[in-house]
N, C-alpha and C positions, 0 to 999 in steps of 0.2 A: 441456387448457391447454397453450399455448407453451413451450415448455423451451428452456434453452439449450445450445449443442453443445459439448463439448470436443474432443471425438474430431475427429482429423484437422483441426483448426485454427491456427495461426500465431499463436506467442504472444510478449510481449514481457514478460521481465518486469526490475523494476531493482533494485538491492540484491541480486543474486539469491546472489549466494555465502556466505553464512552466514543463520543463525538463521531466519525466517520465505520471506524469498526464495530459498536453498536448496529451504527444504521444496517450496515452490509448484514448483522445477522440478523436483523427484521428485514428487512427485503430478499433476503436469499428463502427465509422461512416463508414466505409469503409466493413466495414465486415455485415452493414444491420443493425446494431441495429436502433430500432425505434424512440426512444429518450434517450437521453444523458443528466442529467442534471452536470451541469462541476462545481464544487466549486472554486470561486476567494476569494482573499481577498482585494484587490488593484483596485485601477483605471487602473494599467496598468494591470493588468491580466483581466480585463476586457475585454479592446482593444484586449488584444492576443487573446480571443476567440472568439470576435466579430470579429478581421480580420480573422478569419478562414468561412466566408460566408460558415455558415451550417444550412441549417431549420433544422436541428435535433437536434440542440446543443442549450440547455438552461442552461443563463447559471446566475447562483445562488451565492448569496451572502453567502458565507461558511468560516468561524472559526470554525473550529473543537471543540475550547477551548472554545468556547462562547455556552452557553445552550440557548442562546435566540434565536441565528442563525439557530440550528438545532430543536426548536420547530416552528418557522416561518416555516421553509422548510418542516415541517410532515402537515406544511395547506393547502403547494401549493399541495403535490407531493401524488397523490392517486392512482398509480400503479407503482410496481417495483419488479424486478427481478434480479439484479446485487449490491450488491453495491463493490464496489473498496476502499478502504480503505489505500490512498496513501500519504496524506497530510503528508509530512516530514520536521522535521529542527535539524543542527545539530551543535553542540560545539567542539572545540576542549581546552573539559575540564575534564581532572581526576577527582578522588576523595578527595584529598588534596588544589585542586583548591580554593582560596580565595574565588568565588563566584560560588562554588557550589550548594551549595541547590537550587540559584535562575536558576543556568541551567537545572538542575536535575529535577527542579519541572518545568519548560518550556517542558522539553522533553517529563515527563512523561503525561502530560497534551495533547503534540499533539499527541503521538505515542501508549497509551494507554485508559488513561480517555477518548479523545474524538472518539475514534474509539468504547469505551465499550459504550458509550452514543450512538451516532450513531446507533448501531446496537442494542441496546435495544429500540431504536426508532421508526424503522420502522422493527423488528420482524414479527411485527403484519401481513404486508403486504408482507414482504417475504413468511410467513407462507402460504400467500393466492394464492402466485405465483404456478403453476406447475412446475417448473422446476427452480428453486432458486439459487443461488449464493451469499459469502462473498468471497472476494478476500484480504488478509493482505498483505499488503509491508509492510516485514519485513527487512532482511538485514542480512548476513554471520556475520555482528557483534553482532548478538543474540543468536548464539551459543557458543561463547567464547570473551572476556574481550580485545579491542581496547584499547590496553595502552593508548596512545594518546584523548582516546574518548569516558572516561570510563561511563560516566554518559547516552551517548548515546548507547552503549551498552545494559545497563541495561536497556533501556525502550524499546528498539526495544525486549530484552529479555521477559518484559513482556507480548509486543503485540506477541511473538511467544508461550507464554505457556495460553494464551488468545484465540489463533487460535484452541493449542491442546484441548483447555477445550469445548471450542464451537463445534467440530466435535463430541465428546464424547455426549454432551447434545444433540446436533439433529440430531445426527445417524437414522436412519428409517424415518427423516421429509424429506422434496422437495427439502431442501437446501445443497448446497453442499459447503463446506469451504475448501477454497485455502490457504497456506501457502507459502507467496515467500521471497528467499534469495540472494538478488544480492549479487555480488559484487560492487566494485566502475564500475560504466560506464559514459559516457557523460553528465553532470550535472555540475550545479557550484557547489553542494555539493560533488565532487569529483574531485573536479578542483586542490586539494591540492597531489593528488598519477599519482603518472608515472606508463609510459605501454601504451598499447591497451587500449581502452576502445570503448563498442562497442554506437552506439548510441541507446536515450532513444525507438527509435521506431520498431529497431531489438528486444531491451529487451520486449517492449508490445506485438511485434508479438510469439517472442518465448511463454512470461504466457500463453497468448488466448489460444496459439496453443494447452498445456498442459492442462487448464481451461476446453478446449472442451473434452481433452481426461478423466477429471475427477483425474486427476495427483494433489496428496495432498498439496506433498512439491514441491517447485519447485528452482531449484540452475540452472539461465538463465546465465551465462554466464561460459567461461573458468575458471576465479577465482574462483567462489564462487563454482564450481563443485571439483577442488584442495582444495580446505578448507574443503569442506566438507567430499571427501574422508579421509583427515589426519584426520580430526575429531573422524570419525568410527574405524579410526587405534589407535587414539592416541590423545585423551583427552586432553593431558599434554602437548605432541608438539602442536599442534595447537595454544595452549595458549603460548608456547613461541615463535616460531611463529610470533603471532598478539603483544605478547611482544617488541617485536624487531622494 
């Protein structure tokens, strides 16, 4: 069976200086890839990946939302073969929420638009790769409606039917598209739900693990594999459920 390579690869990943995009670029370093370019937004995400002493980690000034940021970064970055597409933030705002539209349209801006800009950006280069890679963090909340966190829902919803359209479009090209579904893990964006939760560097080792076998969708933890079974049972329970 086809496997996919990390070792010695050109990786992009966004969100990369805390919680889950951190981990991704200690475990991509770790597993051989050859360069790592990490997206901060901040002075201190900076530091966090400058105190990670890695020649292989560059690391790049990235807003996802900002079109300037990701046309600068298509002058530096002239070979790649991964990108990761993890950059996440979240509300705890419904639909009725007073100041909806302005979170709605935040959301949809990091967790869609700049992931659809991104990857319309360096196509080109993927296209040029042998053995290619898009990776979405998506979220179990893209399957069914987070009472609690409805607007964020909805755009993790469109970065999943964004994943399914892009697999459709380069079916037969080099690239291969990953679709992932946590559940809440180790993060201050789930710093608000009790339980287990595993850490962010169990969940990047489990993608990879799946990434290499070529595994479309991927539900890395206990929850999000319970959600998604009720899912396939039951449409309706799931949603009441994530209601509750």
């Amino acid at each position: 069976m086809t496997t996919q390579t990390i070792k010695g690869t050109c990786v992009l990943v966004t969100g990369a200086s805390r919680g889950l995009g951190l981990a991704f670029v200690k475990v991509l370093a770790e597993r051989g890839a050859e360069k790592i370019y990490a997206g901060y937004k901040s002075t201190e995400g900076l530091a966090a990946l400058n105190d990670l002493k890695l020649a292989n980690v560059v690391p790049v000034l990235l807003d996802v939302t900002d079109n300037s940021h990701i046309q600068a970064l298509a002058q530096q970055i002239t070979k790649l073969d991964i990108v990761v597409n993890n950059a996440g933030i979240a509300s705890a705002c419904g639909f009725t929420a007073e100041n909806v539209l302005e979170n709605a349209t935040a959301e949809m801006n990091t967790h869609y638009f700049g992931p659809l800009k991104l990857v319309n950006t360096f196509l080109p280069l993927l296209k040029q790769a042998p053995q290619a890679g898009i990776i979405n963090i998506a979220s179990i909340a893209a399957i069914s409606n987070f009472k609690v966190m409805g607007t964020y829902s909805a755009s993790k919803a469109a970065l999943h039917f964004m994943t399914q359209g892009l697999r459709a479009e380069l079916a037969g090209s080099t690239i291969f598209v990953q679709g992932v579904y946590p559940g809440p893990f180790d993060t201050r964006l789930a710093a608000g739900f009790d339980g287990f939760k595993q850490s962010p560097e169990a969940i990047a080792n489990t993608i990879l693990d799946l990434y290499r076998e070529r595994v479309e969708e991927v539900f890395p933890d206990d929850f999000s594999k319970t959600m998604y079974q009720t899912f396939l049972e039951s449409p309706k329970k799931l949603n009441e459920i994530f209601s509750q």
